[in-house]
N, C-alpha and C positions, 0 to 999 in steps of 0.2 A: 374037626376044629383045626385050623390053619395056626402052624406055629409061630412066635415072638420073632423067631431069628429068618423065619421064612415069608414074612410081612413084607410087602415092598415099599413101606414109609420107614420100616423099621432102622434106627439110627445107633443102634447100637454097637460099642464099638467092644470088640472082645482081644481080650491079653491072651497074649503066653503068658508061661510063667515066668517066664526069663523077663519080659516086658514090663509086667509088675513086678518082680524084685529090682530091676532098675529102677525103674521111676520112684519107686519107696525108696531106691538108696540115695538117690537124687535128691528125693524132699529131704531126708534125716539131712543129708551132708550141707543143705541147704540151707536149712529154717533152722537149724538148732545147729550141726558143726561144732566147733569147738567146746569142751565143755570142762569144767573141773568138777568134782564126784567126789565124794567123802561117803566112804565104806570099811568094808570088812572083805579083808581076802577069804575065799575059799576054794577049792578045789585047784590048790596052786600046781603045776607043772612045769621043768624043766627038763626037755628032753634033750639031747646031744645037740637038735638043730642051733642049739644058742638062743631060742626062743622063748620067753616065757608067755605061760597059757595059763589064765584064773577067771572065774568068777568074781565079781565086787558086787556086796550084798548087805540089807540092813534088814532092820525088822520085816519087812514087808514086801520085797523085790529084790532080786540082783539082774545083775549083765554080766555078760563073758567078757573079757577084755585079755589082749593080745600086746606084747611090748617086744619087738623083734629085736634080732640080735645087735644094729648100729647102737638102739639105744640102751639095751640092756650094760653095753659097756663100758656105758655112764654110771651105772648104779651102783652107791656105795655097799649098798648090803643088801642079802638076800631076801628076797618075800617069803613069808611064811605064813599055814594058814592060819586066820585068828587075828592077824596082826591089823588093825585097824591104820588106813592110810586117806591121805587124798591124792589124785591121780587126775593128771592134765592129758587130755587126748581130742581126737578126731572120732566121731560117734560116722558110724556105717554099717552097711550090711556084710555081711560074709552071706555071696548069692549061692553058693553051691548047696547050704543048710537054708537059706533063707533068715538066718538069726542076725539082728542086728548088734553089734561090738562095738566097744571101745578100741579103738587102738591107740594104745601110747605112748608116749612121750618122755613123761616124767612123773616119778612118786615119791611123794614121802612120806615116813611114819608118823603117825600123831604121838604127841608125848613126849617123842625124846628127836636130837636131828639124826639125821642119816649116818653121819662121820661116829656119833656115839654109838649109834646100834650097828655099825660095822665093825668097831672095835670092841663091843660087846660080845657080838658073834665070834671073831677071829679068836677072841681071850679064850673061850671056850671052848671050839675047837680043837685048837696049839694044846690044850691045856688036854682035853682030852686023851688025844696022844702021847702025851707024855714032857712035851718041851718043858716043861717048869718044874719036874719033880725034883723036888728037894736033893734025892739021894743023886742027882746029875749034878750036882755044883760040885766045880773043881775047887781046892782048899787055894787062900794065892799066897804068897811067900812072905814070911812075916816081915823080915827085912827084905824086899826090893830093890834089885842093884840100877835094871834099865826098862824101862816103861813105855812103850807106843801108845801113843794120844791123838786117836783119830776123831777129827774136828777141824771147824774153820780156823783155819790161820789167823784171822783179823777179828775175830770175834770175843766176847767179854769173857766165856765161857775159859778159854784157854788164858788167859791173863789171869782170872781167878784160880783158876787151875795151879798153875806155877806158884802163884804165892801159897799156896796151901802146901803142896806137895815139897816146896822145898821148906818149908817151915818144919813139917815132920819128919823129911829125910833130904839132910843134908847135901850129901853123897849122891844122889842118884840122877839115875842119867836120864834126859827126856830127851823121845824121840816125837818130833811132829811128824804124824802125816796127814796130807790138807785133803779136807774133801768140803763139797757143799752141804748144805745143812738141814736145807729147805729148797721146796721146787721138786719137779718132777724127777731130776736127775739124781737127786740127793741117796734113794735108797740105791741105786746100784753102785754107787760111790761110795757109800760105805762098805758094802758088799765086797767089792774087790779090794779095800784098804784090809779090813781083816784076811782075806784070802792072800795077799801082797805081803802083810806082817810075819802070815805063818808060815809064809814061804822063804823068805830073805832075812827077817831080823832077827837075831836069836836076843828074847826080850823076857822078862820075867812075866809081864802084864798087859795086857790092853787095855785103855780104858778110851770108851765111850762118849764124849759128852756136848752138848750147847745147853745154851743158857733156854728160859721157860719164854712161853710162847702159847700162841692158842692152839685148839685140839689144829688144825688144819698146819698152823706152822712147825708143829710135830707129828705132823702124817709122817713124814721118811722113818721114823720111830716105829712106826705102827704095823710093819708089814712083815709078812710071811715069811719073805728072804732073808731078813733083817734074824729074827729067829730059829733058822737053820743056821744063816752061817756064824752065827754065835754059838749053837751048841755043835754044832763042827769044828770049830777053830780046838785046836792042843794046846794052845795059851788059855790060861784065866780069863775070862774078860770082865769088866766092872764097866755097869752104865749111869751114867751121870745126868741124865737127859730131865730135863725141864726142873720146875720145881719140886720140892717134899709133895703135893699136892697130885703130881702129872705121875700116873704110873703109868708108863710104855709097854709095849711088846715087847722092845732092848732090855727092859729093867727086868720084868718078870724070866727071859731067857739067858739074861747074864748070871754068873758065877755069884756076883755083888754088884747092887745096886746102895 
């Protein structure tokens, strides 16, 4: 019996496999393309490449999905598995497994925003380790002779400031040093005003403060750096930062909040 493929009408046309995993990646990236996805992290991975590697999965399916490292370093906090998300990406193959992937773009948690569950996370961490133990706060001087007050110069924060502090102490000396408050530049500006004070001023105190604001216009508050060199500095420090309401990184790592 004369074979299908050895017919000479026969119009069959035959793949590699490379051919067909193309042209399938072709259609996905094609017909469908962009997509937003509401899932469940699981089997999360972050290896050294800076890349992160998970599954997104519901009752009844998942997909592998891939967020490389440009845009990983957008991402306010880390995935974790369990954590239910939705995630904006380009849907394709990965030809070498033949699996077809998300790759993404952009994630965020359900429930709560990103800036909250990064400062949830960092709280924990820091805390972890030790930054917030009670038994690290420095005692600060009951009567205070000279005081560094790192903050904006033109701000309500520091206006308030002074009327306060000289209401309670007469006598005492205030030092400004200006930094910004907010913006991307703001945490290392504070960073080196404390390292600046403990180097140059001989000061009884520092204090910390601007006036309240949203979680995002006290991001410079929220960070890592901001938490060492507060419990690094040989001065007291007191944080003054946002409302009764707004607990900081500053507040939970200074001496007195």
């Amino acid at each position: 019996m004369e074979g299908v493929l050895s017919h000479p009408d026969s119009k069959i046309h035959i793949y590699t496999v490379s051919e067909l995993t193309e042209d399938i990646r072709s259609l996905l990236e094609e017909q469908i393309g962009i997509v937003w996805v509401e899932g469940e992290i699981s089997n999360f991975r972050a290896p050294s490449s800076g890349h992160y590697y998970m599954s997104i999965k519901d009752e009844g399916a998942q997909i592998r999905a891939v967020m490389f490292r440009p845009q990983v370093r957008y991402l306010r906090f880390m995935p974790e598995d369990g954590m239910k998300v939705v995630v904006h990406g380009r849907l394709s193959v990965y030809e070498p497994r033949g699996e077809y992937q998300l790759i993404l773009d952009y994630m965020e948690p359900i429930g709560i925003g990103a800036l909250a569950l990064a400062l949830e996370q960092l709280k924990k961490r820091l805390s972890d380790l030790g930054l917030f133990d009670p038994d690290k706060k420095r005692p600060l001087p009951r009567l205070p002779q000279k005081v560094a007050v790192i903050t904006s110069p033109t701000g309500a924060a520091i206006r308030d400031f002074l009327k306060v502090i000289h209401r309670r102490f007469a006598n005492i000396r205030v030092i400004v040093v200006p930094v910004r408050v907010q913006g991307e530049e703001a945490t290392g500006e504070i960073v080196d005003a404390l390292r600046f004070v403990n180097r140059n001023l001989n000061v009884d105190a520092i204090v910390i403060t601007r006036g309240g604001g949203s979680i995002e216009d006290l991001w410079p508050f929220n960070q890592e750096e901001i938490a060492y060199a507060i419990r690094e500095s040989n001065i007291p420090v007191v944080s003054a930062v946002g409302h009764e309401i707004d607990l900081t990184i500053s507040d939970l790592a200074a001496d007195l909040r």
